[in-house]
Backbone and ligand atoms as CSV (ligand in chain L), in Angstrom:
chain,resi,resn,atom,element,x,y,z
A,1,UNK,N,N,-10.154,9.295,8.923
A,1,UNK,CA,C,-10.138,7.864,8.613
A,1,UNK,C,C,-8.734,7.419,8.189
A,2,UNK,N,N,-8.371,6.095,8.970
A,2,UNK,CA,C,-7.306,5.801,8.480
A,2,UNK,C,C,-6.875,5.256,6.456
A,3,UNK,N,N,-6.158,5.305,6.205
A,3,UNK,CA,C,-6.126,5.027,4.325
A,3,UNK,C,C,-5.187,4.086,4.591
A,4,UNK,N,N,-5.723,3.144,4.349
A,4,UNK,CA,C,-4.591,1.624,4.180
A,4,UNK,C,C,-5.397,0.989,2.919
A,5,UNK,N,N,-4.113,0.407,2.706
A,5,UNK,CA,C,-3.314,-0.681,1.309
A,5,UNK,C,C,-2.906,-1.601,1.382
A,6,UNK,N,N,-4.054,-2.329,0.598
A,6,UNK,CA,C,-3.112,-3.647,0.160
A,6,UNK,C,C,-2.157,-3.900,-0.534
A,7,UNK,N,N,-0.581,-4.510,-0.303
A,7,UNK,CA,C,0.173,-4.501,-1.542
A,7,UNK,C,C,0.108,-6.165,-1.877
A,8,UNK,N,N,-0.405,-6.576,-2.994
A,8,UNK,CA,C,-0.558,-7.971,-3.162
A,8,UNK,C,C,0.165,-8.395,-3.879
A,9,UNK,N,N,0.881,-9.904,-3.848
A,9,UNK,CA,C,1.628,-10.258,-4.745
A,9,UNK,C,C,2.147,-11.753,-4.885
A,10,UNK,N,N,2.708,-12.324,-5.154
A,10,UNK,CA,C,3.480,-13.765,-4.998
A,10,UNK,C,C,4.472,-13.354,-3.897
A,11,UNK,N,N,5.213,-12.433,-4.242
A,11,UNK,CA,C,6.789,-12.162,-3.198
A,11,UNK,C,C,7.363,-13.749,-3.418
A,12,UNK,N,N,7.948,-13.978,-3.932
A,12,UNK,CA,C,8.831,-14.728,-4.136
A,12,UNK,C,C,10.578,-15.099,-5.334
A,13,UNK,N,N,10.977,-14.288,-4.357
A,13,UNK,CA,C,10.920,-13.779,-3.205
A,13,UNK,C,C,10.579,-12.206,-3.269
A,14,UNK,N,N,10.447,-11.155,-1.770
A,14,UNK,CA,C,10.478,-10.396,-2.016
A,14,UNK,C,C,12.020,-9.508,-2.865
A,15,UNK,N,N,12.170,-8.481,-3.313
A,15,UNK,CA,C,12.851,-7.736,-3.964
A,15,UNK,C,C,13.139,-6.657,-3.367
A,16,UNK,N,N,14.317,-5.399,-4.099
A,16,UNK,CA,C,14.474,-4.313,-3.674
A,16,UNK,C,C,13.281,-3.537,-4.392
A,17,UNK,N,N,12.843,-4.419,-5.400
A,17,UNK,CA,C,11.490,-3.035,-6.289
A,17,UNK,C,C,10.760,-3.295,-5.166
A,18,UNK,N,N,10.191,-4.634,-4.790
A,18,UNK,CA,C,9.122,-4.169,-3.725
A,18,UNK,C,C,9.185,-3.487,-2.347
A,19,UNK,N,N,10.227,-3.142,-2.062
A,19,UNK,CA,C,10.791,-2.094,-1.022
A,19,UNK,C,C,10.383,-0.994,-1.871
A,20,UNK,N,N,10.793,-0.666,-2.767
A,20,UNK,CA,C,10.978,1.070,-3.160
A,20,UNK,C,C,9.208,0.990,-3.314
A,21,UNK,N,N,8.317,0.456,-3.460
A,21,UNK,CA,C,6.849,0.423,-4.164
A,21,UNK,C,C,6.218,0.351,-2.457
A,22,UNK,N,N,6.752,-0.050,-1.523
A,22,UNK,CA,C,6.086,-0.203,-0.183
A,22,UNK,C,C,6.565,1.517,0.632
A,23,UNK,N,N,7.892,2.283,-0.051
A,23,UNK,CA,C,8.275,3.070,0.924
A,23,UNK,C,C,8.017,4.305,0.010
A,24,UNK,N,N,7.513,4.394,-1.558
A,24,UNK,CA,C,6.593,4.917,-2.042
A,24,UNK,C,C,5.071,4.722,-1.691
A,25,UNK,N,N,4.529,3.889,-1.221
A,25,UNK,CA,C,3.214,3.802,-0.923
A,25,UNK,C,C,3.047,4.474,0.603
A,26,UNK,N,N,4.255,4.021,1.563
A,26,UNK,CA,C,3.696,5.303,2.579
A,26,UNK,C,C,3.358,6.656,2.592
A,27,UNK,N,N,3.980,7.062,1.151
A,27,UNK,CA,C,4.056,8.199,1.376
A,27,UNK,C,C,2.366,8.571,1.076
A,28,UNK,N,N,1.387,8.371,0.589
A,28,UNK,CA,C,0.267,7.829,0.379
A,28,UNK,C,C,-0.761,7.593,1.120
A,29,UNK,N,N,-0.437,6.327,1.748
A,29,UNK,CA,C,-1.332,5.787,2.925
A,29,UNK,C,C,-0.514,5.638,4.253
A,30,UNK,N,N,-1.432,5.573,5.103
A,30,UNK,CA,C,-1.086,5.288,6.498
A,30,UNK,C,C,-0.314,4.184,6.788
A,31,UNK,N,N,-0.891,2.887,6.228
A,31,UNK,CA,C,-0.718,1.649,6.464
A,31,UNK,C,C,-0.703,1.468,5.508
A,32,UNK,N,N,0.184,0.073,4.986
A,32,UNK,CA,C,0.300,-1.068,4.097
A,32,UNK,C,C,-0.102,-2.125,4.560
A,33,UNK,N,N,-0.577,-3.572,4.303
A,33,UNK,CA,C,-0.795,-4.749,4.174
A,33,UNK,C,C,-0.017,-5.420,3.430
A,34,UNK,N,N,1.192,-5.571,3.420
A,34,UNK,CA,C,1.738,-6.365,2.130
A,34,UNK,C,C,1.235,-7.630,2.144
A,35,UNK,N,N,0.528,-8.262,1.396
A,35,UNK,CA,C,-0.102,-9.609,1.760
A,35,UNK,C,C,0.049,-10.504,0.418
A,36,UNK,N,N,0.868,-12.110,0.758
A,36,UNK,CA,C,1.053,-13.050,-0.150
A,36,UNK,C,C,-0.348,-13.448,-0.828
A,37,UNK,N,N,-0.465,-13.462,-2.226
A,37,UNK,CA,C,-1.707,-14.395,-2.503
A,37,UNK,C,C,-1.224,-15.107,-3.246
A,38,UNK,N,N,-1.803,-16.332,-3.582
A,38,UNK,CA,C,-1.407,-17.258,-4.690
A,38,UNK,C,C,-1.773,-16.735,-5.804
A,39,UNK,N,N,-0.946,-16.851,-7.151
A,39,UNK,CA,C,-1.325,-16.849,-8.086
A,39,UNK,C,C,-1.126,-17.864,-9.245
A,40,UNK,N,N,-2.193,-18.105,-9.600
A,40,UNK,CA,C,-2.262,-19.621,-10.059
A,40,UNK,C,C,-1.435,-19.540,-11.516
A,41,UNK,N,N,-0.735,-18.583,-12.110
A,41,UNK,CA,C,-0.122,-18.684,-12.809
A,41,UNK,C,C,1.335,-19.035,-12.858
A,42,UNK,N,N,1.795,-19.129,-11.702
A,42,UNK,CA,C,3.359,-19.029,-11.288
A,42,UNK,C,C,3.318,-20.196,-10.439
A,43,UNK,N,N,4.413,-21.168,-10.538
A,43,UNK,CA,C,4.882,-22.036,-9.641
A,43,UNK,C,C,6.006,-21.401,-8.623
A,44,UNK,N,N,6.123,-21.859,-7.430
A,44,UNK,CA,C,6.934,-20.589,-6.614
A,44,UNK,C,C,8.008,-21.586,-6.195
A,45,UNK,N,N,9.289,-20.691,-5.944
A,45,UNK,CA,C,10.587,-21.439,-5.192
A,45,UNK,C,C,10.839,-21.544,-3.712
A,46,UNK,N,N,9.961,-20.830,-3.177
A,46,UNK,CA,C,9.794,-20.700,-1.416
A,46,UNK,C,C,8.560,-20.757,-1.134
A,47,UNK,N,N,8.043,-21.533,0.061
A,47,UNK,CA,C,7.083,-21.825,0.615
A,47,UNK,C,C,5.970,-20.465,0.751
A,48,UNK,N,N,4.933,-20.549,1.329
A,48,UNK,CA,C,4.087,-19.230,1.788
A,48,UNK,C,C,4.959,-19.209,2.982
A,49,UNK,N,N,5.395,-19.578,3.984
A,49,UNK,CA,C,5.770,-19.967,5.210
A,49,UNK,C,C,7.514,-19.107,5.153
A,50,UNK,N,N,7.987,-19.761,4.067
A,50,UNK,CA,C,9.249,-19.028,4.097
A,50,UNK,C,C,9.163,-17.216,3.709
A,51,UNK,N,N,8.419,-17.122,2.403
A,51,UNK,CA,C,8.146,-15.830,2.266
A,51,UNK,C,C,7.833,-14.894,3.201
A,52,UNK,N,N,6.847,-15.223,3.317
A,52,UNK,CA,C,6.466,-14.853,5.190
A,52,UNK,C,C,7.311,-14.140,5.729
A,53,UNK,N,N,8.263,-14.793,6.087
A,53,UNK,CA,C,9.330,-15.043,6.976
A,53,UNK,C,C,10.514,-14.290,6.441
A,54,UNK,N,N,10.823,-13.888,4.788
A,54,UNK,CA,C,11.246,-13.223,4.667
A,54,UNK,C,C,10.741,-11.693,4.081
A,55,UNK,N,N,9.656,-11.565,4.451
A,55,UNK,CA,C,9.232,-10.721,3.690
A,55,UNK,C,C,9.121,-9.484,5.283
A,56,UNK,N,N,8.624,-10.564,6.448
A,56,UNK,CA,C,8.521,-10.127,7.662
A,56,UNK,C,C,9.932,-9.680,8.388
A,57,UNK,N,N,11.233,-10.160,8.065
A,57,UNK,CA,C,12.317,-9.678,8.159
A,57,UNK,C,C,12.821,-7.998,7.427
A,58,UNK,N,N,12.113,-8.199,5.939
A,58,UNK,CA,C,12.639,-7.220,5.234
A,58,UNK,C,C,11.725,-5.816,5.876
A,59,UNK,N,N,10.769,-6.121,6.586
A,59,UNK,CA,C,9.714,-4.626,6.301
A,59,UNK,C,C,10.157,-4.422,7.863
A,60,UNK,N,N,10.808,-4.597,8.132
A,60,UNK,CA,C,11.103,-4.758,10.446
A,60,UNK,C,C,11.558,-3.089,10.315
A,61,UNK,N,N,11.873,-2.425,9.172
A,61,UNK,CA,C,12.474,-0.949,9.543
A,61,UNK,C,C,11.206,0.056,9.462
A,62,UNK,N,N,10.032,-0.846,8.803
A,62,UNK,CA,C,8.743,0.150,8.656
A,62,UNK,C,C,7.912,-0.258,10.165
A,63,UNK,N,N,8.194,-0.590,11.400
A,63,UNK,CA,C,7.188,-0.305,12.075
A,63,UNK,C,C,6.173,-1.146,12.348
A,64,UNK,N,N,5.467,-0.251,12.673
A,64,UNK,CA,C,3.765,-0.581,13.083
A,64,UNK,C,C,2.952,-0.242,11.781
A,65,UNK,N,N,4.143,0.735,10.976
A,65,UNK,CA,C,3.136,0.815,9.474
A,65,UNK,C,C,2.768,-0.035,8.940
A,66,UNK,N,N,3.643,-0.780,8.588
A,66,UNK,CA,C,3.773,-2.138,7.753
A,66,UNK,C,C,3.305,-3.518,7.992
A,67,UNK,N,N,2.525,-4.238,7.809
A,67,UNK,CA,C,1.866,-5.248,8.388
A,67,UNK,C,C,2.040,-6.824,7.165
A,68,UNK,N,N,2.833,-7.779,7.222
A,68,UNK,CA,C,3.066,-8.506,6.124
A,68,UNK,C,C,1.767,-10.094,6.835
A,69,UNK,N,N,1.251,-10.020,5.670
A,69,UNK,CA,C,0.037,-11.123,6.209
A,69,UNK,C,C,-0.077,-12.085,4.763
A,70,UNK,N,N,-0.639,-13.454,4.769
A,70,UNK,CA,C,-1.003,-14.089,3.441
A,70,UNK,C,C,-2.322,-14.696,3.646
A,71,UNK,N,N,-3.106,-14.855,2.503
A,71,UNK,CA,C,-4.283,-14.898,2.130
A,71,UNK,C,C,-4.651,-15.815,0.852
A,72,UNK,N,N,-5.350,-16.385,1.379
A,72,UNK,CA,C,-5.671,-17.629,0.038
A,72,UNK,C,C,-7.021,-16.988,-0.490
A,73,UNK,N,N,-7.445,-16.547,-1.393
A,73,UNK,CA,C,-8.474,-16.265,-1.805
A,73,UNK,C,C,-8.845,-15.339,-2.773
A,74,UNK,N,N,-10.098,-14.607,-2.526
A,74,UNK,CA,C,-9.778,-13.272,-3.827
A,74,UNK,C,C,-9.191,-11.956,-2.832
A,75,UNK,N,N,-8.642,-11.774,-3.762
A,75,UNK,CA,C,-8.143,-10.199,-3.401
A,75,UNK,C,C,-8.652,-9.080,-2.574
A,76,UNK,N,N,-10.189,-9.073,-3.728
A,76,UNK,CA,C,-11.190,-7.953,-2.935
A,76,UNK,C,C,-11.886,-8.334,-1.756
A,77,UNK,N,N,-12.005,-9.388,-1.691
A,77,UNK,CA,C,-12.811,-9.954,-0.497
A,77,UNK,C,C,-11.710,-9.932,0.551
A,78,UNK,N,N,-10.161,-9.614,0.754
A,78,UNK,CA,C,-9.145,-9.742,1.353
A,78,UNK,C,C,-9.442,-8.479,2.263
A,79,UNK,N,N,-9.287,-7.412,0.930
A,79,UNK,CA,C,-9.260,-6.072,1.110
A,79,UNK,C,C,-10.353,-5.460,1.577
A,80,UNK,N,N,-11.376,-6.126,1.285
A,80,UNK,CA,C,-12.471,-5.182,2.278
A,80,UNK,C,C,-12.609,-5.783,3.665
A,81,UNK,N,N,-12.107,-7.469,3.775
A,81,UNK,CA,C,-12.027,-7.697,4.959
A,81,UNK,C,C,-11.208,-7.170,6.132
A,82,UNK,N,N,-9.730,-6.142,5.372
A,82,UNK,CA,C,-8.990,-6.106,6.048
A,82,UNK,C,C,-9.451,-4.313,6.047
A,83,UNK,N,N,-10.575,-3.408,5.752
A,83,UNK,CA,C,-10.811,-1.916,5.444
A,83,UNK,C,C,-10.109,-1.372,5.022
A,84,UNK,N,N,-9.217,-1.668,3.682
A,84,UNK,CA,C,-8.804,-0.990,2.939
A,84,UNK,C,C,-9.075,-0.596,1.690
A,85,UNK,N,N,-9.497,0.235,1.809
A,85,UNK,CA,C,-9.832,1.538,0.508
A,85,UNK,C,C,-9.268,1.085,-0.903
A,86,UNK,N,N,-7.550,0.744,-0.764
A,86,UNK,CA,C,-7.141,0.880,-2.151
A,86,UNK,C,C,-5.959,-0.881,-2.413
A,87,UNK,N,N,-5.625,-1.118,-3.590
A,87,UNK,CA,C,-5.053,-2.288,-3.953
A,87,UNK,C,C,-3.880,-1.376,-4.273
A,88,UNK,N,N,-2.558,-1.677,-4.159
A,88,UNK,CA,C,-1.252,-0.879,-4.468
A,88,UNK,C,C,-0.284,-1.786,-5.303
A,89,UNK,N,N,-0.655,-1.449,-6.386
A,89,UNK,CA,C,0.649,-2.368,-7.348
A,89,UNK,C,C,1.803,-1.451,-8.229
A,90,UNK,N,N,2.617,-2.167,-7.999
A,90,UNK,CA,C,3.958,-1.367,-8.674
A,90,UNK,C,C,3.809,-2.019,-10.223
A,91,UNK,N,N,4.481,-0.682,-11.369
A,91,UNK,CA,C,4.599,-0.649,-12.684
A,91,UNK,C,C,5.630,-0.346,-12.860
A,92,UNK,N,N,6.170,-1.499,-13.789
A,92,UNK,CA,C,7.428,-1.086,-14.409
A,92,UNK,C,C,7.504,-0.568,-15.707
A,93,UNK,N,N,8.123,-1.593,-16.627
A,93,UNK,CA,C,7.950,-1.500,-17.922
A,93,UNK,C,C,6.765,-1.311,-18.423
A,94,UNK,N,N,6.394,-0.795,-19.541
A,94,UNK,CA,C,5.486,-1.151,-20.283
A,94,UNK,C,C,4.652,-2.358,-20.118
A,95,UNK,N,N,5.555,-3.460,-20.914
A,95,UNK,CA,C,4.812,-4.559,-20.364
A,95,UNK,C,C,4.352,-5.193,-19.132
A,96,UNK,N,N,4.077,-4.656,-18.353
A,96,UNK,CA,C,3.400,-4.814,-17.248
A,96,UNK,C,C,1.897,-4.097,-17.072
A,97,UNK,N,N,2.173,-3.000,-18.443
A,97,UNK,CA,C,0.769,-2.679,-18.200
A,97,UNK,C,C,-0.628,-3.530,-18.351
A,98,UNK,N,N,-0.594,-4.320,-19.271
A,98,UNK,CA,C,-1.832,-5.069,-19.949
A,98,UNK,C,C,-2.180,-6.249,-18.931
A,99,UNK,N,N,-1.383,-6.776,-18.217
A,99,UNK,CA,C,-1.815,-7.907,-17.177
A,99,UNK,C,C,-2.515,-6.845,-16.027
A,100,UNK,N,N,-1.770,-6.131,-15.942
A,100,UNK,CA,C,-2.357,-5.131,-14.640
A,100,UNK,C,C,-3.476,-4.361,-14.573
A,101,UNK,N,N,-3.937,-3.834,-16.218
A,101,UNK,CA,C,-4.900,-3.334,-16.065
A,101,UNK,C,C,-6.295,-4.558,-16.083
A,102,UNK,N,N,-5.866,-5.741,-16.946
A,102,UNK,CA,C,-6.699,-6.834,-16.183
A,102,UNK,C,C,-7.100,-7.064,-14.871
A,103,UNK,N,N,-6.008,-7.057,-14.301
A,103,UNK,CA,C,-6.146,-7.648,-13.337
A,103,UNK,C,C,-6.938,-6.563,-12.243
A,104,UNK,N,N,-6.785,-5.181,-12.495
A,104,UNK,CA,C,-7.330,-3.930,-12.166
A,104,UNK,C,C,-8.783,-3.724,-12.559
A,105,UNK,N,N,-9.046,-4.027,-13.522
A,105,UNK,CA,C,-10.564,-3.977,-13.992
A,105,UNK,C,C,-11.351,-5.102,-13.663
A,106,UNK,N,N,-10.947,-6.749,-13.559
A,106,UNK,CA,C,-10.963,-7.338,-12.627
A,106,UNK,C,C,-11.782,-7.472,-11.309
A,107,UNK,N,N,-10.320,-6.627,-10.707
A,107,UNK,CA,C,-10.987,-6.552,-8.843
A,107,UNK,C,C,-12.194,-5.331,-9.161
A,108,UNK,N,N,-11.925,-4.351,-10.160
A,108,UNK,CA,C,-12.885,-3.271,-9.669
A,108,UNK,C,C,-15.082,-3.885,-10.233
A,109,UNK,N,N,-14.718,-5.152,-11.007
A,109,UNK,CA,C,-15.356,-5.466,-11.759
A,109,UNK,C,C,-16.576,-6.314,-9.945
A,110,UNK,N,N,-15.306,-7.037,-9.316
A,110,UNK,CA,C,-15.631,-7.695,-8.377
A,110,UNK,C,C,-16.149,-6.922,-7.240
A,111,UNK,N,N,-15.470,-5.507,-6.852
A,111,UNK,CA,C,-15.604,-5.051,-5.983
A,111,UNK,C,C,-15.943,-3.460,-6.200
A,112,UNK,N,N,-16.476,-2.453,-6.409
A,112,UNK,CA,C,-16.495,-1.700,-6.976
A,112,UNK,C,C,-15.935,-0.762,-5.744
A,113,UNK,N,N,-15.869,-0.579,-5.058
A,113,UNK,CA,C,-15.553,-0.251,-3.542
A,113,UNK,C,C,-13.759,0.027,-3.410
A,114,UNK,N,N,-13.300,-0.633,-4.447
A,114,UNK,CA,C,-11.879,-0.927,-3.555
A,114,UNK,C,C,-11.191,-0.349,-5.539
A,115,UNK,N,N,-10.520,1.087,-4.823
A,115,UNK,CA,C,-9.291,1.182,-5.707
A,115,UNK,C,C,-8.134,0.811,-6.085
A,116,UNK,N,N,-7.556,0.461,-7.262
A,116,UNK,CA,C,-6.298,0.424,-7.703
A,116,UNK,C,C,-5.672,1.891,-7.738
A,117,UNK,N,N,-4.367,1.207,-7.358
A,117,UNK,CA,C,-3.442,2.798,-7.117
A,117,UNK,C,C,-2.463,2.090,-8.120
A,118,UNK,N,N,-1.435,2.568,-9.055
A,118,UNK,CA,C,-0.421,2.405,-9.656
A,118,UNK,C,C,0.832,2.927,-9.068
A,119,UNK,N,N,1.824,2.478,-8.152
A,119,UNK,CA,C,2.888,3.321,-8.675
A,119,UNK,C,C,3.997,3.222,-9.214
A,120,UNK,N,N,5.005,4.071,-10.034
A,120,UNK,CA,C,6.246,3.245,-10.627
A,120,UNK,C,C,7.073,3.279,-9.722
A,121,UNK,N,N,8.016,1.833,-9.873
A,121,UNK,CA,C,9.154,1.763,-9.108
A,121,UNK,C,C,10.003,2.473,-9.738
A,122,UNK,N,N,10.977,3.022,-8.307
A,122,UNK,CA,C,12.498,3.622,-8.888
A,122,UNK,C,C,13.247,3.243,-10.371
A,123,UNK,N,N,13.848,4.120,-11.516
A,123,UNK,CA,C,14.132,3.675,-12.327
A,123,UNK,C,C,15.469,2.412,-11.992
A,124,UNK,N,N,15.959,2.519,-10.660
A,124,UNK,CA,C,17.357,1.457,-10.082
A,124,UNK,C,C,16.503,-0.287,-10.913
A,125,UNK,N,N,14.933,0.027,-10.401
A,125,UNK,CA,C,14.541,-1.842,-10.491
A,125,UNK,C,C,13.475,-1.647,-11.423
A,126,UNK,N,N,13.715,-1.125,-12.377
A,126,UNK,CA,C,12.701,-1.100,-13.503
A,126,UNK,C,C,12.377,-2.317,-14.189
A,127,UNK,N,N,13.779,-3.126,-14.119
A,127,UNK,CA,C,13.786,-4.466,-14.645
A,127,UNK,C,C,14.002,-5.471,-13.931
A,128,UNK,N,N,13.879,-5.125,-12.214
A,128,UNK,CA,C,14.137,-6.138,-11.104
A,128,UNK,C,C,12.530,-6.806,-11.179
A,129,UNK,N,N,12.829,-8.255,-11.345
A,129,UNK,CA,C,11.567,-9.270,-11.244
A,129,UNK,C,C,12.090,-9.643,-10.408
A,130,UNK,N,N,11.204,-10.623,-9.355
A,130,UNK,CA,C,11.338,-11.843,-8.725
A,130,UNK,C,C,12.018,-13.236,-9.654
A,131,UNK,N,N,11.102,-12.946,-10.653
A,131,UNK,CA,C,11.321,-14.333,-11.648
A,131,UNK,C,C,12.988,-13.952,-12.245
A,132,UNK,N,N,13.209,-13.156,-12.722
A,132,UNK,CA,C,14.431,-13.264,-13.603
A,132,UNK,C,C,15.584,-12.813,-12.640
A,133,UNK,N,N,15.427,-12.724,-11.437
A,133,UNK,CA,C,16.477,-12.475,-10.286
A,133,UNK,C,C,16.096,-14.206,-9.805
A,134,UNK,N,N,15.260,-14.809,-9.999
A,134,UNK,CA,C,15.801,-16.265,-9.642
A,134,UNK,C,C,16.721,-17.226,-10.164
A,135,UNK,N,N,16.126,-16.842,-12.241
A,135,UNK,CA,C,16.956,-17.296,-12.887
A,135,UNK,C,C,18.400,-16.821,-12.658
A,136,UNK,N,N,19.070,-15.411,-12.781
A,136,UNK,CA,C,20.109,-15.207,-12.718
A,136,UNK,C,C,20.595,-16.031,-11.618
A,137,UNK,N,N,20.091,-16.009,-10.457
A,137,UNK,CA,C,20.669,-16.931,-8.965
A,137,UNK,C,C,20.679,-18.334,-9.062
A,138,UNK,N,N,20.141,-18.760,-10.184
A,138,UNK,CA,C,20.272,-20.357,-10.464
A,138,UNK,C,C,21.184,-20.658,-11.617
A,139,UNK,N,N,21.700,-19.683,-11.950
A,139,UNK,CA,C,23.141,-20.463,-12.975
A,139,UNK,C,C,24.037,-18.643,-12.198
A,140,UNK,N,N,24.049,-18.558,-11.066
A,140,UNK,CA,C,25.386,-18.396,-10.283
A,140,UNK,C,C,25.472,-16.805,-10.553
A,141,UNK,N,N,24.798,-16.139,-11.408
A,141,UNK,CA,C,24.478,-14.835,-11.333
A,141,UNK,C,C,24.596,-14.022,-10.219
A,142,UNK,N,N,25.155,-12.795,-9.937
A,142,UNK,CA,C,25.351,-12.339,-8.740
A,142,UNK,C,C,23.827,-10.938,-8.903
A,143,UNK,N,N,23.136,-11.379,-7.616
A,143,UNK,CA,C,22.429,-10.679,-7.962
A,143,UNK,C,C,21.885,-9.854,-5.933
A,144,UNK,N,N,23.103,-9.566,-5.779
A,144,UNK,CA,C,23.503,-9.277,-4.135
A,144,UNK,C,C,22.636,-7.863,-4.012
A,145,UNK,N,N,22.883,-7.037,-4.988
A,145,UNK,CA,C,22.453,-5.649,-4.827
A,145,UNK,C,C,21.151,-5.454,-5.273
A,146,UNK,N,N,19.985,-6.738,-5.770
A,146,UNK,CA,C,18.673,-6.192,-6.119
A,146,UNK,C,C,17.430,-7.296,-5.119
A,147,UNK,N,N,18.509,-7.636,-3.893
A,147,UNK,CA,C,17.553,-8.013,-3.401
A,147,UNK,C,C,17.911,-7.383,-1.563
A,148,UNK,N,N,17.040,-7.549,-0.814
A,148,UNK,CA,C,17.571,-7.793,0.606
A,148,UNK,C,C,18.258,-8.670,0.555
A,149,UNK,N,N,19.872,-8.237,2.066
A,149,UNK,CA,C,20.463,-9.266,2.178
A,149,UNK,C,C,19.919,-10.704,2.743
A,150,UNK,N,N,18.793,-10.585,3.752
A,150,UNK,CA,C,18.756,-12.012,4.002
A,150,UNK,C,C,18.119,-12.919,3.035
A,151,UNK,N,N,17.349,-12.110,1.826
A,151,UNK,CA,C,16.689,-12.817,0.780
A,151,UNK,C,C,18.063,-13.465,-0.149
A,152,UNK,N,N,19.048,-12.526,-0.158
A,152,UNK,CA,C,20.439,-13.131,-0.979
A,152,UNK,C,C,20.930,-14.200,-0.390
A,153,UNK,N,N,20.845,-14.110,0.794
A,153,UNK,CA,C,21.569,-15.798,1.978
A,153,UNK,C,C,20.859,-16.539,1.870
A,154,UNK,N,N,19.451,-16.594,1.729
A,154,UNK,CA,C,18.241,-17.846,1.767
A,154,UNK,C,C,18.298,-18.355,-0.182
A,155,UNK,N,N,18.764,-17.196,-1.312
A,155,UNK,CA,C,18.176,-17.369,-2.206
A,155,UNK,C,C,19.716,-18.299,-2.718
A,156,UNK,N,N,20.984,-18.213,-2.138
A,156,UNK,CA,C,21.837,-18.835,-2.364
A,156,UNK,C,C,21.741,-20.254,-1.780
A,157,UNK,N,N,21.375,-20.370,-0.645
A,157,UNK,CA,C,21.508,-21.593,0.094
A,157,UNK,C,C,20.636,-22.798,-0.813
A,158,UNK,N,N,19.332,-21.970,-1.441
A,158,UNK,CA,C,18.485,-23.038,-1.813
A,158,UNK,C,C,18.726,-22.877,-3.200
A,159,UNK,N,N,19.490,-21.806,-3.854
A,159,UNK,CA,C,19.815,-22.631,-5.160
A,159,UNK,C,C,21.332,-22.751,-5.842
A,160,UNK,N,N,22.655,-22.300,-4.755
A,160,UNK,CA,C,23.758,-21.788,-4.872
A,160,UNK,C,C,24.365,-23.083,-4.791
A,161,UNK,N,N,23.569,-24.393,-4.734
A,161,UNK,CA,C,24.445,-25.508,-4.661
A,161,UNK,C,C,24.347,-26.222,-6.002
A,162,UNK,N,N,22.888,-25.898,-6.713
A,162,UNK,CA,C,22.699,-25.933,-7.855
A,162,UNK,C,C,23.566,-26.229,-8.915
A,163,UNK,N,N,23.822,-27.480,-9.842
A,163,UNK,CA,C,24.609,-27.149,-11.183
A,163,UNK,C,C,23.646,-26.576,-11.941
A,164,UNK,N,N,24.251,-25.391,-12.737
A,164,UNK,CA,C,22.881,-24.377,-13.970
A,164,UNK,C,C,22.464,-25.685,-14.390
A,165,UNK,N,N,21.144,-25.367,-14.483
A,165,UNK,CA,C,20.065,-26.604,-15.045
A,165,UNK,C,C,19.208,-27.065,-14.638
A,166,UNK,N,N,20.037,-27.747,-12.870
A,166,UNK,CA,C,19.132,-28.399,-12.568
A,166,UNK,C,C,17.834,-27.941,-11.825
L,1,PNS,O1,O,3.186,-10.782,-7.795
L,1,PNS,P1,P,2.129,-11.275,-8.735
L,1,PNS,O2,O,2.282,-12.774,-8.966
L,1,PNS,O3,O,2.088,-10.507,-10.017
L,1,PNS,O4,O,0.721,-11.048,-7.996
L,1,PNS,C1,C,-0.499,-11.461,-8.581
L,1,PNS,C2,C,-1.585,-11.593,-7.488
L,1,PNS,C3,C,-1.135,-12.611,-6.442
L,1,PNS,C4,C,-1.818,-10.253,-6.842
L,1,PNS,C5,C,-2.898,-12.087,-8.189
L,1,PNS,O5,O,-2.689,-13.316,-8.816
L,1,PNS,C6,C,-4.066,-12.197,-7.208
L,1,PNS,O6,O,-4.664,-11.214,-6.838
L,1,PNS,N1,N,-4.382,-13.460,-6.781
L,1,PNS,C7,C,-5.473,-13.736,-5.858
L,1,PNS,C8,C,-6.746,-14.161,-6.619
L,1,PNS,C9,C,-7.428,-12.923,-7.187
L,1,PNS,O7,O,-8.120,-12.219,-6.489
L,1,PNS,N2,N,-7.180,-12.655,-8.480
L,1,PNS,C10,C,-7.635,-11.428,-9.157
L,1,PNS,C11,C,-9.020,-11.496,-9.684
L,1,PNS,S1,S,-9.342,-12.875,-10.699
């Protein structure tokens, strides 16, 4: 049987942690799903449409493994629609544990069927967010080496004209 994974997330944008957490998860499963969901806690700086688009650029060296898709809905109902066995989320810090194991007990609460896998990212992006690699890029922060390059050209264009603030 094939073992595929969902990796779920905002991606916005994607990151170099979520590279190292997708090329740790092959080692794992067959297949990935990296798939956008909304999360109603976060307001986002790129469209579903743009993410997409860059998220589908960044994974072009994984193949036929790698499959980047988005999904409005619940999670588990994603994941069993799509036959995958397990949910794949990356841990960093500490504080990342307590939302995650929510959010882990959660899906398993919803779905009893579908595992959470943990794994940690490389110690390089222990502290690489999406969120605080935006802030740094919106008051002019150079933040070239913790993302893909085309995420650094898209993440300048739309906020590199920016005065900090606005
Ligand atoms: O990258 P993020 O923002 O930490 O990812 C969180 C995400 C998108 C995986 C989470 O909000 C999610 O699963 N949203 C879809 C709705 C859902 O199924 N929520 C979990 C059970 S309430």
């Amino acid at each position: 049987m094939e073992r595929i994974a969902i990796y779920p997330g905002s991606f916005d944008p994607v990151t170099n942690g979520h590279v190292d957490i997708v090329e740790r998860g092959l080692i794992l499963f067959d297949r990935i799903i990296v798939t956008i969901l909304h999360n109603p806690n976060k307001k986002s700086l790129f469209s579903v449409e743009e993410r997409l688009e860059l998220l589908q650029m960044t994974m072009t060296d994984f193949n036929h493994r790698v499959e980047v898709d988005c999904f409005d809905g619940l999670l588990v109902e994603y994941a069993s629609r799509r036959g995958a066995q397990a949910i794949l989320r990356g841990m960093r810090a500490v504080s990342d544990f307590e939302y995650e194991f929510q959010l882990a007990l959660m899906n398993r609460k919803l779905n009893r069927d579908v595992q959470t896998v943990f794994l940690m990212t490389g110690l390089r992006w222990i502290f690489t967010s999406s969120s605080i690699i935006k802030e740094a890029a919106r008051f002019g922060g150079d933040i070239a080496d913790m993302v893909p390059p085309v995420v650094h050209r898209r993440l300048v264009e739309k906020l590199g004209q920016c005065p900090p603030g606005a």
